[in-house]
DSSP file (Angstrom, degrees, kcal/mol; ACC not computed):
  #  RESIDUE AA STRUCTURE BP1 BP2  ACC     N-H-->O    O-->H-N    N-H-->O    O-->H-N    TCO  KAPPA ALPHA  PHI   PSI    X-CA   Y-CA   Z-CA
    1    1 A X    >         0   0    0      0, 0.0     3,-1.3     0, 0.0    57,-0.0   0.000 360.0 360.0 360.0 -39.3    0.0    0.0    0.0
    2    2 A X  G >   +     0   0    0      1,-0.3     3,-1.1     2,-0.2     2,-0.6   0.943 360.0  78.2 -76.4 -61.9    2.6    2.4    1.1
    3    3 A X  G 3  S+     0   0    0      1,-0.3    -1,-0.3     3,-0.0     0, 0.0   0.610  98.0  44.2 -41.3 -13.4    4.1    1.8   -2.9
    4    4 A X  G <  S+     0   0    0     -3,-1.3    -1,-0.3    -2,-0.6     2,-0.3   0.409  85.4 103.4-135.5  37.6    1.5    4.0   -4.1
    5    5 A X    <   -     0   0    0     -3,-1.1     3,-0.0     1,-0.1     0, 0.0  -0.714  40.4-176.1-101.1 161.5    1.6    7.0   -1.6
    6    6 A X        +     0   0    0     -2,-0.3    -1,-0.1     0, 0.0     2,-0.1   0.279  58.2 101.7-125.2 -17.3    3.5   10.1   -3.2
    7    7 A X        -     0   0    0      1,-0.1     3,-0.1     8,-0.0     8,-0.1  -0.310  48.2-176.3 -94.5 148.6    3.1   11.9    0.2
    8    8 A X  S    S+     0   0    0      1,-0.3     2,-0.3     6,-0.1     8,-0.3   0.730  79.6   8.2 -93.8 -37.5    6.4   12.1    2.7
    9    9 A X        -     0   0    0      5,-0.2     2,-0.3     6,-0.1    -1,-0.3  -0.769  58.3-150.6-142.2 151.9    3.8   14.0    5.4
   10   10 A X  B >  S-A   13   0A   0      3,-0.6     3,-3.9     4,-0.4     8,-0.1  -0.890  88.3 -18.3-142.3 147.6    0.3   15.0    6.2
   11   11 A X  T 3  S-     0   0    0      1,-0.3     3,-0.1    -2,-0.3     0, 0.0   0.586 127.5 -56.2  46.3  40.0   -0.5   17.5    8.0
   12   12 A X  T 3  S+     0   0    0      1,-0.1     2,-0.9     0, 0.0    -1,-0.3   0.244 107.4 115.8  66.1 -11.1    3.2   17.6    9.3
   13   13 A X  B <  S-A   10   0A   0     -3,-3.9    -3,-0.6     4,-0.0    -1,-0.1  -0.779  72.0-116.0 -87.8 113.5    3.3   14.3   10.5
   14   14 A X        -     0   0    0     -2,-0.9    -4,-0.4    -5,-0.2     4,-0.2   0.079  19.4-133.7 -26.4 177.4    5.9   11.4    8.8
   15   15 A X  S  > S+     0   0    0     -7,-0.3     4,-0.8     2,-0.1     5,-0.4   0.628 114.5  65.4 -93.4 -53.7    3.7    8.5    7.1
   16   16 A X  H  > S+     0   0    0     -8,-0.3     4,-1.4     1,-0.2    -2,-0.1   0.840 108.1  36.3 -36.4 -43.1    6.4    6.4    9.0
   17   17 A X  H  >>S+     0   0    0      2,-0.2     4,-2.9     3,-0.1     5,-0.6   0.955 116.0  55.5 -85.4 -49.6    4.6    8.0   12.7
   18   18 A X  H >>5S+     0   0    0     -4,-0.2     4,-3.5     1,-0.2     3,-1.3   0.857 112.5  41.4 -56.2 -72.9    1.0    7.8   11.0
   19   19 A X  H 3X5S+     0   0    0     -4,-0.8     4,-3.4     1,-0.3    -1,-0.2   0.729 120.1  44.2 -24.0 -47.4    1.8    3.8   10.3
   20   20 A X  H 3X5S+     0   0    0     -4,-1.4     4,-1.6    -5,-0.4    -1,-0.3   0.889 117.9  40.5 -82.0 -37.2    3.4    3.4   13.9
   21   21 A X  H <X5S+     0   0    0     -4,-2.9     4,-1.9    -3,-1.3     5,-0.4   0.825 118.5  53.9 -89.0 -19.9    0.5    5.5   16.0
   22   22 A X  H  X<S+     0   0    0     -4,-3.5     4,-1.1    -5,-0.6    -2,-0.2   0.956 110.7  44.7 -57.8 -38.9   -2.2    3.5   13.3
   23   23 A X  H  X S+     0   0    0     -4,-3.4     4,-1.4    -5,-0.2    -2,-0.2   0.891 109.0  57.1 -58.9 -39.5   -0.6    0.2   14.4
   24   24 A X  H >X S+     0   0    0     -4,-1.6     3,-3.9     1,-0.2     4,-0.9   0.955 115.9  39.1 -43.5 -81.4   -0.8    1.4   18.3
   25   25 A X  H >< S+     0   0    0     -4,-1.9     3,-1.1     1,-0.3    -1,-0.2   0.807 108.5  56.8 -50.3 -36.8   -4.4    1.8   17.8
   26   26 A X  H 3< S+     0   0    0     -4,-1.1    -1,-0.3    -5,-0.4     3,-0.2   0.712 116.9  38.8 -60.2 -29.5   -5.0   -1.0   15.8
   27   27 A X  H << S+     0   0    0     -3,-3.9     2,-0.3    -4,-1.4    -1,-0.2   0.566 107.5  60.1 -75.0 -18.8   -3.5   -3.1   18.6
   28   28 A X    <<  +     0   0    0     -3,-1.1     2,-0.4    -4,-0.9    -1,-0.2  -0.726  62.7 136.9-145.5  50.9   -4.7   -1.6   21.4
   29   29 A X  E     -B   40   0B   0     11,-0.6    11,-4.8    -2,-0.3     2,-0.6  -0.958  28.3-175.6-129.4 138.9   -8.1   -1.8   21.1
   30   30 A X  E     -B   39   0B   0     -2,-0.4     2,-0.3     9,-0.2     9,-0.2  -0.904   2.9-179.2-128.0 114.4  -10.5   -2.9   24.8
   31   31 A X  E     -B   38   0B   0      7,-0.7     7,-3.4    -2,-0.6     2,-0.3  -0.859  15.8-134.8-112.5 158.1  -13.9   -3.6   25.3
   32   32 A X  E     -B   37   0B   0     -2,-0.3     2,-0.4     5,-0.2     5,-0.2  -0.945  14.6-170.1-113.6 151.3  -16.0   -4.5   28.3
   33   33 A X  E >  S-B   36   0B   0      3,-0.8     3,-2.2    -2,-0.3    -2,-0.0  -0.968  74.2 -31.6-112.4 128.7  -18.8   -7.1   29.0
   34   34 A X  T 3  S-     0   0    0     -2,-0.4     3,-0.1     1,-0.3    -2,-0.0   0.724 131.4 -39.2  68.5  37.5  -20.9   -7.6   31.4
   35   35 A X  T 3  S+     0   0    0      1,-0.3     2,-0.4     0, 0.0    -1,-0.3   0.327 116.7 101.4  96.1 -14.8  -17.8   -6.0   34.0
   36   36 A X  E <   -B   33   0B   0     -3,-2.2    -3,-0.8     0, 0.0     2,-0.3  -0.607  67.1-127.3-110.2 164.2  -14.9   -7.7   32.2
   37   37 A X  E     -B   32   0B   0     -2,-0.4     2,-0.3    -5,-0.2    -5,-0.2  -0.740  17.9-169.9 -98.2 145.2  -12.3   -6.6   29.8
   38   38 A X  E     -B   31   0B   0     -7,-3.4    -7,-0.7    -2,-0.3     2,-0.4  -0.826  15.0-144.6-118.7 152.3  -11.4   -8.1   26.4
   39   39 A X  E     -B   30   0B   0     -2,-0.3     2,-0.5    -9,-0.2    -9,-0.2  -0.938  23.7-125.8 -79.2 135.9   -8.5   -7.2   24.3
   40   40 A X  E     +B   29   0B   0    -11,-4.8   -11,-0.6    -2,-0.4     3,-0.1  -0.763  31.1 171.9 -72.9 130.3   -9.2   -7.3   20.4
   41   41 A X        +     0   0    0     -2,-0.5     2,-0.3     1,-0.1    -1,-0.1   0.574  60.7  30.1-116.8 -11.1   -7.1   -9.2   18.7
   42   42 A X  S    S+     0   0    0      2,-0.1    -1,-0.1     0, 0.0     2,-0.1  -0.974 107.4  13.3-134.0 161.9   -8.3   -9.4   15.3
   43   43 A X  S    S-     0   0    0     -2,-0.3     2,-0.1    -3,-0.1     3,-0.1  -0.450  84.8 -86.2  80.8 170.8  -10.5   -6.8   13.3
   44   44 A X        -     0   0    0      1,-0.1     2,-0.2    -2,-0.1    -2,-0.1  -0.164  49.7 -69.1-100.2-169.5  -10.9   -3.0   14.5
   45   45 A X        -     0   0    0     -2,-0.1     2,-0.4    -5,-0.1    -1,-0.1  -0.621  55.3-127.0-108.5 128.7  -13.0   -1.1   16.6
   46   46 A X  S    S+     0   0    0     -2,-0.2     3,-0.1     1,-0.2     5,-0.0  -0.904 101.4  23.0 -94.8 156.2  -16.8   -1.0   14.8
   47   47 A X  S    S+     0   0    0     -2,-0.4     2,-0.3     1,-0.2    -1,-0.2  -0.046  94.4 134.1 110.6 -14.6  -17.6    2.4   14.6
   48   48 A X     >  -     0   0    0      1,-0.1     4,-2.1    -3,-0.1    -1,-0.2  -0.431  55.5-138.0 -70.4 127.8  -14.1    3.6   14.7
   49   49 A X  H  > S+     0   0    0      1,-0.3     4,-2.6    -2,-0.3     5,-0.2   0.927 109.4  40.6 -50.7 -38.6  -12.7    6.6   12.1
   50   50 A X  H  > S+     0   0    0      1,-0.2     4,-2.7     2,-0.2     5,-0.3   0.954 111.8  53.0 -87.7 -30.8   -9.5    4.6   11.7
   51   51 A X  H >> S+     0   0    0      1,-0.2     3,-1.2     2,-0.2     4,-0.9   0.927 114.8  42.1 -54.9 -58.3  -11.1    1.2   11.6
   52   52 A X  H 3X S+     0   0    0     -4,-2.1     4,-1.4     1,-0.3     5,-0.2   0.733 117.4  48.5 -97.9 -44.8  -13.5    2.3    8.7
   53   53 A X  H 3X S+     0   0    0     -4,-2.6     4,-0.5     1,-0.3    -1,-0.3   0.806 114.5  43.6 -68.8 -34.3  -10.4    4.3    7.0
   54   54 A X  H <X S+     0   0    0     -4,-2.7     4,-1.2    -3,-1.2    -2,-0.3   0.585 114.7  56.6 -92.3  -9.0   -7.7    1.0    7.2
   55   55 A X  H  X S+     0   0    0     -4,-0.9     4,-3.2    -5,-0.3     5,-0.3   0.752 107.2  43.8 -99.0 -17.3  -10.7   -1.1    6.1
   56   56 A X  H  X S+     0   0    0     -4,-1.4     4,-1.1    -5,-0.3    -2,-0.2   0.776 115.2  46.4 -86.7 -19.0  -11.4    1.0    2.9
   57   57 A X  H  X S+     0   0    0     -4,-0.5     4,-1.4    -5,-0.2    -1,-0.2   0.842 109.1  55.2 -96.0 -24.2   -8.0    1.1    1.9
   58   58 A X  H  X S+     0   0    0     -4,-1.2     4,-2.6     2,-0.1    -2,-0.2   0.915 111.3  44.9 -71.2 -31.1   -7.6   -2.7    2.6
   59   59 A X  H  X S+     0   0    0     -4,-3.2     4,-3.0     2,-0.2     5,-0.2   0.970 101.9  67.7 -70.2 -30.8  -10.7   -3.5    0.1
   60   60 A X  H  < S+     0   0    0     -4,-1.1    -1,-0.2    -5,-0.3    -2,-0.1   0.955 113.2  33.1 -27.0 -58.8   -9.2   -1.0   -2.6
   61   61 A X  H >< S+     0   0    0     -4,-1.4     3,-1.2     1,-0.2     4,-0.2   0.900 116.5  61.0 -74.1 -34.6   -6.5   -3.7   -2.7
   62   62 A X  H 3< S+     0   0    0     -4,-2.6     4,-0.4    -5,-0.2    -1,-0.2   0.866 112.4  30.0 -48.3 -57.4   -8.8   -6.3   -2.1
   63   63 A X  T 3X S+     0   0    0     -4,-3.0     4,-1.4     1,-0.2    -1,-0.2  -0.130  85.5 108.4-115.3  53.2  -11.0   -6.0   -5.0
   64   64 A X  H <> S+     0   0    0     -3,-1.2     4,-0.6    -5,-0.2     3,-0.4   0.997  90.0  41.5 -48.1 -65.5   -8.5   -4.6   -7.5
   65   65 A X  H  > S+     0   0    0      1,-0.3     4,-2.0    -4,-0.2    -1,-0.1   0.620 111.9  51.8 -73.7 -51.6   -8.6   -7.5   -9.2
   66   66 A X  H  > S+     0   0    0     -4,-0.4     4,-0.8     1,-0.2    -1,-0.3   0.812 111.4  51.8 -66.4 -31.5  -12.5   -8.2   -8.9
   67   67 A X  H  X S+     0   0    0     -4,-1.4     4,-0.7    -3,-0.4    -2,-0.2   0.811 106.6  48.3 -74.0 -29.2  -13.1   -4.8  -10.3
   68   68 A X  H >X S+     0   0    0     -4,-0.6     4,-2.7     1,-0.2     3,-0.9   0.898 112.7  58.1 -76.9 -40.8  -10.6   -5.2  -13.6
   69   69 A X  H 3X S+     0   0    0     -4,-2.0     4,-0.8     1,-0.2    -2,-0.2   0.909 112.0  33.3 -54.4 -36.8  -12.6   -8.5  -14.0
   70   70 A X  H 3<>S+     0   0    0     -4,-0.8     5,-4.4     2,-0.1    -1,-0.2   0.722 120.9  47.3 -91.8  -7.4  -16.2   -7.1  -14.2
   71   71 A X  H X<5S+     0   0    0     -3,-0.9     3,-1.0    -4,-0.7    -2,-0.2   0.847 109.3  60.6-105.2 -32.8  -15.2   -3.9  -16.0
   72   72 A X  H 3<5S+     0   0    0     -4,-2.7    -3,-0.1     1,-0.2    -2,-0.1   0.923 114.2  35.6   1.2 -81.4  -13.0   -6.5  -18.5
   73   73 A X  T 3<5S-     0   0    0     -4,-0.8    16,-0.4    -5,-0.4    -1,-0.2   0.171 131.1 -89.2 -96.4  18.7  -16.3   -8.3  -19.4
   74   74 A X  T < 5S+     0   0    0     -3,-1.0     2,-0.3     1,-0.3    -3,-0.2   0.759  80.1 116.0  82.6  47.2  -18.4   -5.4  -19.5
   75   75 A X      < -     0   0    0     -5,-4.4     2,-0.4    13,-0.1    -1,-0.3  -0.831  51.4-112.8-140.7-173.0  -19.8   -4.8  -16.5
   76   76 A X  B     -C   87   0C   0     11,-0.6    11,-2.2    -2,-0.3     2,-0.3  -0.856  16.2-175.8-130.5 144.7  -20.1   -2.6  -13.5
   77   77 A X        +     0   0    0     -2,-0.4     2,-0.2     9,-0.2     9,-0.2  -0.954   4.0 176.2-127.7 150.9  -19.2   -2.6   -9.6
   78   78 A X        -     0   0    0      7,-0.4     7,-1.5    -2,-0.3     2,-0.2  -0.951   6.6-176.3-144.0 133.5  -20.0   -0.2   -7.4
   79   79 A X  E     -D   84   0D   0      5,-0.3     2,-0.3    -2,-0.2     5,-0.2  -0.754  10.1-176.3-114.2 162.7  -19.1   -0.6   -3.3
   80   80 A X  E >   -D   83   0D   0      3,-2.2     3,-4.5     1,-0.3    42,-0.1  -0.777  69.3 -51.1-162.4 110.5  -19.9    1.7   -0.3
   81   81 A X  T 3  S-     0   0    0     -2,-0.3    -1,-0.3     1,-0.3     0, 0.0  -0.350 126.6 -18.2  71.2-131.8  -18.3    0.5    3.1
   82   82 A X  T 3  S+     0   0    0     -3,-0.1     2,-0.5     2,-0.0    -1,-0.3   0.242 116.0  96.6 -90.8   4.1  -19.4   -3.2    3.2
   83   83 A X  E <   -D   80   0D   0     -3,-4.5    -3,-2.2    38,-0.0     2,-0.3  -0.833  53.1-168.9 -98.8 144.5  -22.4   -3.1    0.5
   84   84 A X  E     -D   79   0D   0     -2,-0.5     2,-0.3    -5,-0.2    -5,-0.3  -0.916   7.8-167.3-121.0 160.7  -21.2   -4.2   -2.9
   85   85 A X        +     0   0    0     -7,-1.5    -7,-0.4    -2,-0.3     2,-0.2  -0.755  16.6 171.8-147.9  90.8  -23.7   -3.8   -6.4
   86   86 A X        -     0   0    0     -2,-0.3     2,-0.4    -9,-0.2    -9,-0.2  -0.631  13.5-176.9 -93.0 141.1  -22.4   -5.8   -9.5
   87   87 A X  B     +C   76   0C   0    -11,-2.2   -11,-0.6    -2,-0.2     2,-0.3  -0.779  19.7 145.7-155.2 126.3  -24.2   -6.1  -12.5
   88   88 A X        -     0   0    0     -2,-0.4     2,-0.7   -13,-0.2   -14,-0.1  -0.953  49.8-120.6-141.3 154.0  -22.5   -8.6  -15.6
   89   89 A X        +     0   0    0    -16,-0.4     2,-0.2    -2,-0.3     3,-0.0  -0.768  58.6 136.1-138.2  95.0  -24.0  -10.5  -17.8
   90   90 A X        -     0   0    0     -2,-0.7    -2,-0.1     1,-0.1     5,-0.0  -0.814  66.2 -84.0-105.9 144.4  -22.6  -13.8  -17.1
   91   91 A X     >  -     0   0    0     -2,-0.2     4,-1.9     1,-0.2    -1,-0.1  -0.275  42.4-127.7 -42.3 151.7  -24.0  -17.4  -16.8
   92   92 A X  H  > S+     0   0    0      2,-0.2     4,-0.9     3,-0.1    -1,-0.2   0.519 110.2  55.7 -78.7   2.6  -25.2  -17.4  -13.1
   93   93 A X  H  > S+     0   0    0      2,-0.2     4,-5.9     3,-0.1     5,-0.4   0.791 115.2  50.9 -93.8 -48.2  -22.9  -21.2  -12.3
   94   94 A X  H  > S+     0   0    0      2,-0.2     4,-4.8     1,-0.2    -2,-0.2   0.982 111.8  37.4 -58.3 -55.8  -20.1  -18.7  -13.7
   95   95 A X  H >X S+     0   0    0     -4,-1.9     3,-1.4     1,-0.2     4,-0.5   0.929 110.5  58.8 -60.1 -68.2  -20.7  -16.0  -11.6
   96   96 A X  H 3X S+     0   0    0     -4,-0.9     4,-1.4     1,-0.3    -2,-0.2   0.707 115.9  39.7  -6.2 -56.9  -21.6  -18.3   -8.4
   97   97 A X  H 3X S+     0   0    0     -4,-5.9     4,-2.6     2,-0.2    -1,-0.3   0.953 108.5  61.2 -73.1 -35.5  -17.4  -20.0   -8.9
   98   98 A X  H XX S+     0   0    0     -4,-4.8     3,-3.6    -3,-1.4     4,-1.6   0.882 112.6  41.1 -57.3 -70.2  -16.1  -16.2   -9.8
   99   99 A X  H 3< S+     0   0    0     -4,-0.5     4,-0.5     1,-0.3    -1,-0.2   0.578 115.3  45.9 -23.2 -56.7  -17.5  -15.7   -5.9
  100  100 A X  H 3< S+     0   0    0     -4,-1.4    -1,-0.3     2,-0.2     3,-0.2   0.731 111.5  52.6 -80.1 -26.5  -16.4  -18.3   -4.5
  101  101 A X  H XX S+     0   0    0     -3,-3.6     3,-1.7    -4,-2.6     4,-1.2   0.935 107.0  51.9 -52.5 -62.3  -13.2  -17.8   -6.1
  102  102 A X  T 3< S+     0   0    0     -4,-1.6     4,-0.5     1,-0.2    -2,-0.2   0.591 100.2  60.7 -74.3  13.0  -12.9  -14.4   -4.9
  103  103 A X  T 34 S+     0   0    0     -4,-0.5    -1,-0.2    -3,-0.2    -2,-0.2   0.344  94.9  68.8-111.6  13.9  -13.5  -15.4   -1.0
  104  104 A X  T <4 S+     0   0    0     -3,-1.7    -2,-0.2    -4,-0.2    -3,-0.1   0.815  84.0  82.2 -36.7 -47.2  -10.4  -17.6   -1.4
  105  105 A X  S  < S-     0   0    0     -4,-1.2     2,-0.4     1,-0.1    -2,-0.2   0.817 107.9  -5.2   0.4-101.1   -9.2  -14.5   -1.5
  106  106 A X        -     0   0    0     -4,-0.5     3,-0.2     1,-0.1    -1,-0.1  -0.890  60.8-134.5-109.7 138.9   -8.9  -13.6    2.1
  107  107 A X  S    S+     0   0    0     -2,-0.4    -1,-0.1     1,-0.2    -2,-0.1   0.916 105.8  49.4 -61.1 -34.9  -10.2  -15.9    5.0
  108  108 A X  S    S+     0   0    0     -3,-0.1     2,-0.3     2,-0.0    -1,-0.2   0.726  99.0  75.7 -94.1  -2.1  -12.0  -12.8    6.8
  109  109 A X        +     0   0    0     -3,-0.2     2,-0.4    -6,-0.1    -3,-0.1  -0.851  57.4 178.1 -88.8 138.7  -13.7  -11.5    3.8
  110  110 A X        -     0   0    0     -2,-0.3     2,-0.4    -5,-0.0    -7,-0.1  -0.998  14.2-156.4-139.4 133.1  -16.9  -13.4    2.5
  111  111 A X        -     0   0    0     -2,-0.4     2,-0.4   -12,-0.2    -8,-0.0  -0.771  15.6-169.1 -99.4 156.9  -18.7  -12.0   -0.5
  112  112 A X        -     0   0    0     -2,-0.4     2,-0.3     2,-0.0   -13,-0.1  -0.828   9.0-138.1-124.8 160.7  -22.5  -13.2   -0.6
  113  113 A X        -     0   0    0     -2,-0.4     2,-0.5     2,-0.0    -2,-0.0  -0.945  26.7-173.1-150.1 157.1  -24.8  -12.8   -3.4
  114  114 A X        -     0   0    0     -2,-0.3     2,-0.4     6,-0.1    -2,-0.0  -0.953  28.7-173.2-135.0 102.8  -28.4  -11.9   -3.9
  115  115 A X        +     0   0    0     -2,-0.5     2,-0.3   -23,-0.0    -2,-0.0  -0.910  36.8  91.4-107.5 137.7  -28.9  -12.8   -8.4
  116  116 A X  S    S-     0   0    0     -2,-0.4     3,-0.1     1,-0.0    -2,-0.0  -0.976  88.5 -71.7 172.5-170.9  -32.3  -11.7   -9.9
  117  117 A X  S    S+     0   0    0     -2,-0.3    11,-5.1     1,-0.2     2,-0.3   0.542 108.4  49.0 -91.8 -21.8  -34.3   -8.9  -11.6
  118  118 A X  E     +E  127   0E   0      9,-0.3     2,-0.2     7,-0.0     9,-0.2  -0.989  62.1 166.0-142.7 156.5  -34.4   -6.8   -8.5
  119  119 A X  E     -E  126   0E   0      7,-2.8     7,-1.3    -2,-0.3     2,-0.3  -0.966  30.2-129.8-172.4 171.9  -32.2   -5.4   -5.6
  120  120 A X  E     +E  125   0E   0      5,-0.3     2,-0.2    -2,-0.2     5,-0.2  -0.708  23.1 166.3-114.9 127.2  -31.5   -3.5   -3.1
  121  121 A X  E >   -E  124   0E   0      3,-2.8     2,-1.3    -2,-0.3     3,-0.6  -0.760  68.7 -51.7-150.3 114.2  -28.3   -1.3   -2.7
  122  122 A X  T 3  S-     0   0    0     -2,-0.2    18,-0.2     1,-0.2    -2,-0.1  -0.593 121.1 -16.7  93.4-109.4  -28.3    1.3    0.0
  123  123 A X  T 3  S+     0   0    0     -2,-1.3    15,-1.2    16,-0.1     2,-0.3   0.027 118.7  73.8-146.9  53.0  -31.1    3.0   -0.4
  124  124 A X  E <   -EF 121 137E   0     -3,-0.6    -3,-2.8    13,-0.3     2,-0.4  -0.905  56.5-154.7-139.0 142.9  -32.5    2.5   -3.8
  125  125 A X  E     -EF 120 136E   0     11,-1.8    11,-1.3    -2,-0.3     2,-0.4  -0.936  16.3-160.0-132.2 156.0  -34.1   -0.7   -4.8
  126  126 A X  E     -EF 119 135E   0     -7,-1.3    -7,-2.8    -2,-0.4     2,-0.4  -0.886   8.6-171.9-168.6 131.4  -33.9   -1.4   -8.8
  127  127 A X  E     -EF 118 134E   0      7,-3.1     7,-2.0    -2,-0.4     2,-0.7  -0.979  18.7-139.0-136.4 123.4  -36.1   -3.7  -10.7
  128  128 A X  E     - F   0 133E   0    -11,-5.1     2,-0.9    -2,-0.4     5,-0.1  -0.773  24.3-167.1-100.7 110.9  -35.5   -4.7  -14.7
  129  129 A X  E >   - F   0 132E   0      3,-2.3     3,-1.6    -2,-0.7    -1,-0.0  -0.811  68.0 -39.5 -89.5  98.9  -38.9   -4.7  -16.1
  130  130 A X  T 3  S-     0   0    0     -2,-0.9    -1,-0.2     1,-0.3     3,-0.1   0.903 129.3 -38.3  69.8   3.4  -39.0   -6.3  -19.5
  131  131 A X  T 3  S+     0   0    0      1,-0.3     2,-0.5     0, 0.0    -1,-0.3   0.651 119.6 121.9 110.8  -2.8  -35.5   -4.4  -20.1
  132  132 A X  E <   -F  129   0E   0     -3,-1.6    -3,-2.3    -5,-0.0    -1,-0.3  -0.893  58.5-140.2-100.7  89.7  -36.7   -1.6  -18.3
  133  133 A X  E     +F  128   0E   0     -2,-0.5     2,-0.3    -5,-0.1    -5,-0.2  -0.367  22.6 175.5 -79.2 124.3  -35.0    0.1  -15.0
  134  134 A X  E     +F  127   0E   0     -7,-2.0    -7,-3.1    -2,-0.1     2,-0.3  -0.919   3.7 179.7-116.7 161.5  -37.4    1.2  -12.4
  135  135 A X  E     +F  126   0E   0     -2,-0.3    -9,-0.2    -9,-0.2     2,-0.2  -0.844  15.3 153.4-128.2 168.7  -36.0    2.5   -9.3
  136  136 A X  E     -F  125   0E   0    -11,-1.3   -11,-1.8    -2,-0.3     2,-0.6  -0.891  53.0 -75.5-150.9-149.9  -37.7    3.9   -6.0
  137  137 A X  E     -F  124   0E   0     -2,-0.2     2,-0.4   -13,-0.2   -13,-0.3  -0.758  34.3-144.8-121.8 170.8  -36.0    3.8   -2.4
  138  138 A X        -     0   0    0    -15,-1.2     2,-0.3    -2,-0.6   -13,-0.0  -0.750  10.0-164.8-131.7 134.1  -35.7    1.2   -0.5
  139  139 A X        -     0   0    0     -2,-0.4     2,-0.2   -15,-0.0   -16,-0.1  -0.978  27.0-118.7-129.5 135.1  -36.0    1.4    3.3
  140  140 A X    >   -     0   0    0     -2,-0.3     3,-3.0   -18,-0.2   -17,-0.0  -0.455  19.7-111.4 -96.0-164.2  -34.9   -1.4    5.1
  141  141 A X  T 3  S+     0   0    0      1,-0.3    -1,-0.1    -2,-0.2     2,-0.0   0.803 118.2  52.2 -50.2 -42.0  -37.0   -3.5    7.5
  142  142 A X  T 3  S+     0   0    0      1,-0.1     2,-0.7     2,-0.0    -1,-0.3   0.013  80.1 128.6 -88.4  41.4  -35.3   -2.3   10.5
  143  143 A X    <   +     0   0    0     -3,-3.0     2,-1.4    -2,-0.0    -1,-0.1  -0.725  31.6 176.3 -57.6  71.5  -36.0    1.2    9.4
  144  144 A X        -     0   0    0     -2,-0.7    -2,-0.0     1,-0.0    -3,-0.0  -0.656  25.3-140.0-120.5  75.5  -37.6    2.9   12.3
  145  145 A X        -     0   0    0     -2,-1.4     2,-0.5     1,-0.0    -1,-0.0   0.011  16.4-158.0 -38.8 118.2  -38.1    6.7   11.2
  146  146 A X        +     0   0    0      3,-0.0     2,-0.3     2,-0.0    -1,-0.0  -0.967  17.1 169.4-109.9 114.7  -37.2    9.5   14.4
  147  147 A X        -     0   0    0     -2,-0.5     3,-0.0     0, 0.0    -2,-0.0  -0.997  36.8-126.0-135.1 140.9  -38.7   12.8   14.1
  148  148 A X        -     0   0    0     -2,-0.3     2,-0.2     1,-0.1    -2,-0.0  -0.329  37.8-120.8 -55.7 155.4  -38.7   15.4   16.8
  149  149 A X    >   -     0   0    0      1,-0.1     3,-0.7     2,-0.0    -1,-0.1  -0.681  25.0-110.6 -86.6 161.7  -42.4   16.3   17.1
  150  150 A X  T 3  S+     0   0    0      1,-0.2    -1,-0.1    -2,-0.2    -2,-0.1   0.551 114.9  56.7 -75.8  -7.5  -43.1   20.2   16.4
  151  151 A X  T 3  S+     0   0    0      2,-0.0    -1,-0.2     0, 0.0    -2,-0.0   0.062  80.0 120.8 -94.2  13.6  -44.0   21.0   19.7
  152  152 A X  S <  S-     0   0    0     -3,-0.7    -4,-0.0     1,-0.1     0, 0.0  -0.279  73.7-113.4 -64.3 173.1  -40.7   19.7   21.2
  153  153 A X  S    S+     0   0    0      2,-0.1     2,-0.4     0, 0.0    -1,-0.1   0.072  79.6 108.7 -66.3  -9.6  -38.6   22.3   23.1
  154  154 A X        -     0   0    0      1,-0.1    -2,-0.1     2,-0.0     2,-0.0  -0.822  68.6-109.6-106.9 127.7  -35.9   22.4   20.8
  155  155 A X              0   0    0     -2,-0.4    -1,-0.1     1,-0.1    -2,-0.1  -0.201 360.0 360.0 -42.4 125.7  -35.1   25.2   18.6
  156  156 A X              0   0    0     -2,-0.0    -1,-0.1     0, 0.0    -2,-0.0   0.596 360.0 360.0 -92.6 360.0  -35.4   25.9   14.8
């Protein structure tokens, strides 16, 4: 990864001290349950800026490979965090080994797949009518809309 930084610094800081205080944290991460302490020892911190940042730069490199291979055969990927949205037009047995192929890849990555006429990515759900894209948005099920009421106390 470091092969394809240009940068000596950020923000005044070496890459060499960003690498060394990203490994600290990356090591060094402690939860409790129920009154006891865990160290983590694999994975990040969920919800954490640098977990989210070392895990997007680890899929970059992670699906280089998957991405020249659908845009190859004419087709398109699109990722956000941990949702992925492919659309090729491949036999489905074909596509079904490419997957399985690519979660040889890494042992802590598993790709899943949902193949059809409709799906869900985000918050758009997409249907091919007849050759036809309809969209609308897509909420999912554990969608539970929070709105202040207008007589709250809180200021506009």
């Amino acid at each position: 990864m470091l092969d394809h930084l240009k940068l000596k610094q950020v923000g005044g800081l070496k890459i060499e001290t960003i690498i060394r205080l990203s490994r600290f944290v990356m090591k060094n991460n402690y939860f409790s349950n129920n009154s006891q302490f865990y160290h983590q020892v694999r994975g990040g911190a969920m919800g954490s800026p640098l977990t989210l940042t070392v895990a997007n730069c680890y899929m970059f490199f992670y699906e280089k490979q998957i991405v020249k291979q659908i845009s190859n055969s004419g087709g398109l990927y699109f990722r956000y965090i941990d949702d992925i949205f492919l659309t090729i037009n491949w036999p489905a047995r074909h596509l079904f080994n490419q997957i399985d192929r690519w979660n040889h890849f890494d042992e802590n990555i598993k790709l899943s797949e949902k193949i059809g006429s409709a799906a869900d990515f985000l918050d758009l759900h997409m249907e091919n009518r007849d050759g036809v894209l309809f969209t609308t948005v897509y909420q999912k099920p554990s969608y539970e809309p929070y709105y202040l009421p207008l007589n709250s106390i809180h200021p506009l």
